[in-house]
ZAMARGU-4260 file (C-alpha; in steps of 0.2 Angstrom, whole numbers, plus 5000, padded with zeros to 4 digits):
<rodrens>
0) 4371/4631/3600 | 4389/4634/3606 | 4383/4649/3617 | 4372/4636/3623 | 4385/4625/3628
5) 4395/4639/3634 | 4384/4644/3645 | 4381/4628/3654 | 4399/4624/3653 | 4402/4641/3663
10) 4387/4635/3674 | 4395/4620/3678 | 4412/4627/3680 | 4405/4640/3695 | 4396/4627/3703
15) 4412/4614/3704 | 4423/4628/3709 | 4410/4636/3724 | 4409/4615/3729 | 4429/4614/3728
20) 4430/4631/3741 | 4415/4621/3751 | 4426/4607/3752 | 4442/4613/3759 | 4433/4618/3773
25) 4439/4614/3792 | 4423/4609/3799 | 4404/4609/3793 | 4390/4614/3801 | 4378/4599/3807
30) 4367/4604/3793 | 4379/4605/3779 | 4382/4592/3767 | 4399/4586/3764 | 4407/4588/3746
35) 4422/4578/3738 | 4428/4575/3724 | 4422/4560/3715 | 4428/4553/3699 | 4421/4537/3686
40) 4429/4528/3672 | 4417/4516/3664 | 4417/4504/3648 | 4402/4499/3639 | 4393/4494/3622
45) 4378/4502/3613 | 4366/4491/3605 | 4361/4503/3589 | 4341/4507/3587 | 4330/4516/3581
50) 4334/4528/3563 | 4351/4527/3563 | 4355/4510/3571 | 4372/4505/3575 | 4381/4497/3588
55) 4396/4506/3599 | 4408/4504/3612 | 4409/4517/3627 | 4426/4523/3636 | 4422/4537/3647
60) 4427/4548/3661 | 4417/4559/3673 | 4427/4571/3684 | 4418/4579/3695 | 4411/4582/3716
65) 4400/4571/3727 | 4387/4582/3739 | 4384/4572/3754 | 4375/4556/3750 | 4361/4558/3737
70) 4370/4569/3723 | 4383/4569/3712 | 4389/4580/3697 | 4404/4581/3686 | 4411/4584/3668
75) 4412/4568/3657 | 4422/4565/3641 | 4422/4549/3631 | 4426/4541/3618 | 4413/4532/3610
80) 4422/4518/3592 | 4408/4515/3581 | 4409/4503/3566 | 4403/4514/3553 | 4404/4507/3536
85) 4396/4519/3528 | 4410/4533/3525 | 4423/4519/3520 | 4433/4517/3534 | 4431/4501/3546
90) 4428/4511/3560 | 4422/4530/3566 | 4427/4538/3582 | 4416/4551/3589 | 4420/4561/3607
95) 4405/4566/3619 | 4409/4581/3630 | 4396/4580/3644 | 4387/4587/3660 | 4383/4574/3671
100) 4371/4573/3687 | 4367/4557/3698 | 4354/4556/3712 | 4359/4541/3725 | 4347/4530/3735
105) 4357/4521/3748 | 4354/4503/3751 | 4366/4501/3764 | 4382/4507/3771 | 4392/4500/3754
110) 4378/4500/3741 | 4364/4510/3732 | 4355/4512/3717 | 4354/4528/3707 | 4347/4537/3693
115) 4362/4547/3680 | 4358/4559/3666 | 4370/4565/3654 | 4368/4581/3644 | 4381/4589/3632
120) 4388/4587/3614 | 4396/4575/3603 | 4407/4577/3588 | 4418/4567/3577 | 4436/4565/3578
125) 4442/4551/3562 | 4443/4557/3545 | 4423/4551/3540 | 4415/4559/3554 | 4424/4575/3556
130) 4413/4585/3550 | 4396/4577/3561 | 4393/4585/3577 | 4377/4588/3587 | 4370/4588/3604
135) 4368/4569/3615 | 4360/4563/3630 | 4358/4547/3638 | 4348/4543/3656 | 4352/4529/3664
140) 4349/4519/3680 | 4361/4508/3690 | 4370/4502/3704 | 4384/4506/3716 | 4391/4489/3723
145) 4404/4492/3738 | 4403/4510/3734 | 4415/4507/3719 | 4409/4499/3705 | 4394/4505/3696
150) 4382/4496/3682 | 4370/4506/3672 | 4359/4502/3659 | 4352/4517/3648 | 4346/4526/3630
155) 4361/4534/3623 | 4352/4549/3611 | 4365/4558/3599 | 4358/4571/3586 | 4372/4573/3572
160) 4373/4584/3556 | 4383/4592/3546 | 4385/4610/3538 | 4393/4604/3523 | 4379/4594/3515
165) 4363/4596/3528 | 4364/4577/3531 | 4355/4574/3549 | 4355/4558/3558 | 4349/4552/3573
170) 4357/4537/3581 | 4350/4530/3595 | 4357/4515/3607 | 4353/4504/3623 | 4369/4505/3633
175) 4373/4496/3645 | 4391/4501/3655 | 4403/4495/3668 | 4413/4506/3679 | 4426/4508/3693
180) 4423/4525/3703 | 4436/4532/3714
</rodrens>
């Protein structure tokens, strides 16, 4: 699983540094989309479903490059607080470390709606859940108002286990998220 992830972190890493070389250009040809950096913070809640149902609330970043008007692609990390009575503690904090991609349909000059996918890992950071960590995903759709401010409603997927004991969960939530990108 972590050569996994290392392998797609790699992946990701060439591409963003072959998009940042693109990007420094002088001129592009006519037929060449422009690439620039592109960065989101976003805030959100999960209403817990499914096995494993519980709530949560999102703050994540995504750092990464626009490519011309219909694509986007970056790293994310988050933080996502849970209220996780279970282990004895009032609250448990886990942190996603993610590859995101977005495909844009403009609207208009200041608006457009999009589709986002998020693909990566999760594991805990507080004392209960340190030992839980798995793999996450969450599609998503929403919309970019004045080319700043995006809202997206999605299914947030996080498969965590543990080596110690076995102990496998799957907690799934319907997030729904707010976010300024710049």
């Amino acid at each position: 699983m972590k050569t996994k992830f290392f392998t797609l972190f790699a992946l990701i890493s060439a591409l963003f540094i072959v998009s940042t070389t693109n990007a420094n250009a002088q001129e592009y040809p006519k037929n060449t989309a422009k690439v620039k950096y592109q960065g989101e913070i976003m805030s959100g809640f999960g209403f817990g479903i499914g096995e494993f149902a519980i709530d949560r609330v999102y703050v994540h970043t995504i750092q990464g490059v626009k490519i011309g008007r219909y694509f986007s692609t970056g790293l994310g990390i988050g933080v996502n607080i849970i209220p996780l009575y279970v282990f004895g503690s009032n609250t448990e904090v886990y942190m996603p470390i993610y590859v995101n991609a977005k495909g844009y349909l403009p609207l208009g000059k200041k608006s457009s709606l999009y589709l986002s996918f998020d693909l990566g890992g999760s594991f805990g950071v507080t004392y209960g859940a340190a030992e839980f960590r798995g793999f996450m995903c969450m599609p998503a759709v929403g919309v970019s108002i004045v080319n700043r401010v995006n809202i997206s409603f999605g299914y947030e997927l996080q498969r965590l286990s543990t080596g110690i004991s076995g102990l496998s969960v799957n907690m799934g939530a319907l997030a729904i998220k707010l976010g300024v990108r710049f």
